[in-house]
C-alpha positions as CSV (number, residue, x, y, z in Angstrom):
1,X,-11.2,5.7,-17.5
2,X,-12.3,7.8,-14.5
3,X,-15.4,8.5,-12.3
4,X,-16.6,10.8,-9.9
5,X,-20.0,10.5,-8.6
6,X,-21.9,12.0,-5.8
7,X,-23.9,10.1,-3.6
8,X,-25.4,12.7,-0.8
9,X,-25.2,16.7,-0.9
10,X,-26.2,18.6,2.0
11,X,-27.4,16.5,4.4
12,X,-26.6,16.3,8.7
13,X,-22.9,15.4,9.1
14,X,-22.8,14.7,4.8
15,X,-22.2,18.0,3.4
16,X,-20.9,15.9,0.9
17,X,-20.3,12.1,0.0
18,X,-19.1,10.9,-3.0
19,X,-17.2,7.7,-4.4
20,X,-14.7,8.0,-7.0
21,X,-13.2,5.0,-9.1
22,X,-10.4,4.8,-12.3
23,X,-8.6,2.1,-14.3
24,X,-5.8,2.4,-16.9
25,X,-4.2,-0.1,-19.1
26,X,-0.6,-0.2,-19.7
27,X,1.2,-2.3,-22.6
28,X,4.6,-1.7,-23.7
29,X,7.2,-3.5,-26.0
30,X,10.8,-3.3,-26.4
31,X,12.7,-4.9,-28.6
32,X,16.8,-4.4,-29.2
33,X,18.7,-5.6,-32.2
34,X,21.5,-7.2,-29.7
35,X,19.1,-9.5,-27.8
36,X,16.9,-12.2,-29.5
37,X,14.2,-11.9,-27.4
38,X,11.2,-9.2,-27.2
39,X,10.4,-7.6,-23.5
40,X,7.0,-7.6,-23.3
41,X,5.1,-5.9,-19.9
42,X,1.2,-5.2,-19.5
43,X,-0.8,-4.3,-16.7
44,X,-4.5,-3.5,-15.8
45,X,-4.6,-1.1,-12.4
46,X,-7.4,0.2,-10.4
47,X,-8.3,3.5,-8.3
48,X,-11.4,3.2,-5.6
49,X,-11.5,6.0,-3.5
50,X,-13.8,8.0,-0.5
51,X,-14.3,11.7,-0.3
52,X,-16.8,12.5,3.0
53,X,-17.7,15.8,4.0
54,X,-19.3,15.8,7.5
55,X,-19.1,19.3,7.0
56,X,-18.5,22.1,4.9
57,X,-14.9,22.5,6.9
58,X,-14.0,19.3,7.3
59,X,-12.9,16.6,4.5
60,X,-12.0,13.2,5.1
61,X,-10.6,11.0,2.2
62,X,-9.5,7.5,1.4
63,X,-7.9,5.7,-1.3
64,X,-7.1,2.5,-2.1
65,X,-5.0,1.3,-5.4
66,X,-2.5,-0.9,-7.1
67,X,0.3,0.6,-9.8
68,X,2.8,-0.7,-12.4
69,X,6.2,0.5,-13.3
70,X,7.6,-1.4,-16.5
71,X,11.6,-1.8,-16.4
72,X,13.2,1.1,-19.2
73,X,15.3,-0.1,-21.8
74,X,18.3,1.4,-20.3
75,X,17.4,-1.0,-17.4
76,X,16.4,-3.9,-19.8
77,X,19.7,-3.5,-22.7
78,X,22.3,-1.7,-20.9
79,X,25.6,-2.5,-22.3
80,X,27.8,-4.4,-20.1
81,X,30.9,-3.0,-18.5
82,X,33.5,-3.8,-15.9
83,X,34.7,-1.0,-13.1
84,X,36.5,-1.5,-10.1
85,X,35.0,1.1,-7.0
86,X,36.2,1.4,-3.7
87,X,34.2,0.0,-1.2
88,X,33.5,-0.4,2.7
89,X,32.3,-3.6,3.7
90,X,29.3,-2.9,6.1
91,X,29.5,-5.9,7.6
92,X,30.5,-6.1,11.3
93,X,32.1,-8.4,14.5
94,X,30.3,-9.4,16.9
95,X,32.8,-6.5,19.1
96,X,31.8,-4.0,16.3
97,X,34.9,-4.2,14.1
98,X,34.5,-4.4,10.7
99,X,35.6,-8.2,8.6
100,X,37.4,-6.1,6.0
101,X,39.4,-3.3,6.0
102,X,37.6,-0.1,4.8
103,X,38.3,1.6,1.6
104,X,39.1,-1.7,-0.4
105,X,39.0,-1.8,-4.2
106,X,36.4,-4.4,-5.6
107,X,35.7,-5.6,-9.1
108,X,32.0,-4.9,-10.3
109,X,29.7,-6.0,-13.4
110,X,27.5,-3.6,-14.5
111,X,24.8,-3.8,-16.9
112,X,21.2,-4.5,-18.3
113,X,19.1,-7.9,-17.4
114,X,16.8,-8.5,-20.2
115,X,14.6,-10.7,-17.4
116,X,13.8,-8.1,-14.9
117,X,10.0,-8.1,-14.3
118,X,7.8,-4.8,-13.6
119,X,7.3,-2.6,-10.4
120,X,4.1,-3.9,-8.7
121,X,2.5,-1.9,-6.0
122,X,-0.6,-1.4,-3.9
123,X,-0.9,1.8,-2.4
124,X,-3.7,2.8,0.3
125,X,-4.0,6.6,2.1
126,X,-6.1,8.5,4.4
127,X,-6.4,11.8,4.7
128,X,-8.4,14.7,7.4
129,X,-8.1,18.3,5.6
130,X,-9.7,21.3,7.5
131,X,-10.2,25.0,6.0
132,X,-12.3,27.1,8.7
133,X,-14.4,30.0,6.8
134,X,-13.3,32.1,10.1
135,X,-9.6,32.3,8.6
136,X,-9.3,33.3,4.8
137,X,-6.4,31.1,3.7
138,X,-6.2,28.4,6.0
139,X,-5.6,25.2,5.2
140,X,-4.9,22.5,7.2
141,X,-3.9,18.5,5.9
142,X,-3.2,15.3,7.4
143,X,-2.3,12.3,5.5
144,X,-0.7,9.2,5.5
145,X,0.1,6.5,2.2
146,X,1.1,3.2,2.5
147,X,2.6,2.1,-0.5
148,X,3.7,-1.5,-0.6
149,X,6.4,-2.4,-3.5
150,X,7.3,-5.7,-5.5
151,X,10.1,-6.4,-7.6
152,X,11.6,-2.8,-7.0
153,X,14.3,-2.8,-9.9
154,X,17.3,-0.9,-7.8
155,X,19.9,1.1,-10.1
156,X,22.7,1.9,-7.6
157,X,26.3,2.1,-7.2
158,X,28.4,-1.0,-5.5
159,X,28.3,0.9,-1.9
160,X,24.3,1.3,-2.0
161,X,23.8,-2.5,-3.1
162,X,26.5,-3.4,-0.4
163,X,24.7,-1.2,2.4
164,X,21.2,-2.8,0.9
165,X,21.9,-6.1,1.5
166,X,23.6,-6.4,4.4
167,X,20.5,-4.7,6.0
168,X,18.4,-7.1,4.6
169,X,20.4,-9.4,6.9
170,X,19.9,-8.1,10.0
């Protein structure tokens, strides 16, 4: 469900003003032969957002929303499976030599997790667009989104998880 509406039209520095607002509901189910239990994910997300005209060359707009990302069943039932990459060890000395040798062979699980719980995310932006009537074409934008995730579900190879979390670390 979405809505526009206007609030002031051609008026001293609000060429135009209006308010626009959405929500969506998400359900989804998954259920696999090889695992007893049924994956069940549901979410309700909003849309508010600001659209401001001072004048007719100049827009300003804001939005402000949350978002949902349920895991895929390739994420959820994913057969397990053993490989063995090759690997450097990010992790460092104090004198900047590494703890491990690089290029050394590791053993690695791979596979579905039936408990992984949705993407969560609230998202904000901002934006200042200008198109002068003087030049036919011209289109100028400057935005910025801040998009703040929860429970991201990361599908990587052994380096990238490696890399990951010794970042996390400091």
């Amino acid at each position: 469900l979405e809505a526009i509406a206007p609030v002031v039209k051609n008026l001293p520095f609000a060429h135009d003003l209006s308010v626009n607002a959405a929500v969506r509901h998400e359900k989804f189910e998954y259920t696999n032969p090889r695992v007893a239990q049924i994956s069940k994910f549901d979410s309700t997300d909003w849309k508010a957002g600001l659209r401001w005209q001072p004048l007719d060359e100049v827009t300003v707009r804001a939005t402000k929303s949350t978002a949902f990302r349920a895991p895929s069943e390739f994420e959820l039932y994913r057969a397990r499976g053993t490989s063995f990459p090759t690997v450097n060890d990010p992790a460092r000395k104090p004198d900047g030599s590494r703890f491990t040798a690089q290029g050394v062979q590791t053993q690695i699980q791979v596979g579905g997790n039936i408990n992984l719980k949705p993407e969560t995310a609230d998202t904000w932006t901002a934006g200042l667009a200008w198109s002068p009537r003087a030049v036919k074409g011209l289109f100028v934008s400057v935005d910025y989104y801040n998009v703040e995730k929860k429970d991201i579900v990361v599908v990587g190879d052994a380096q990238f998880i490696l890399n990951s979390n010794w970042a996390g670390q400091g």
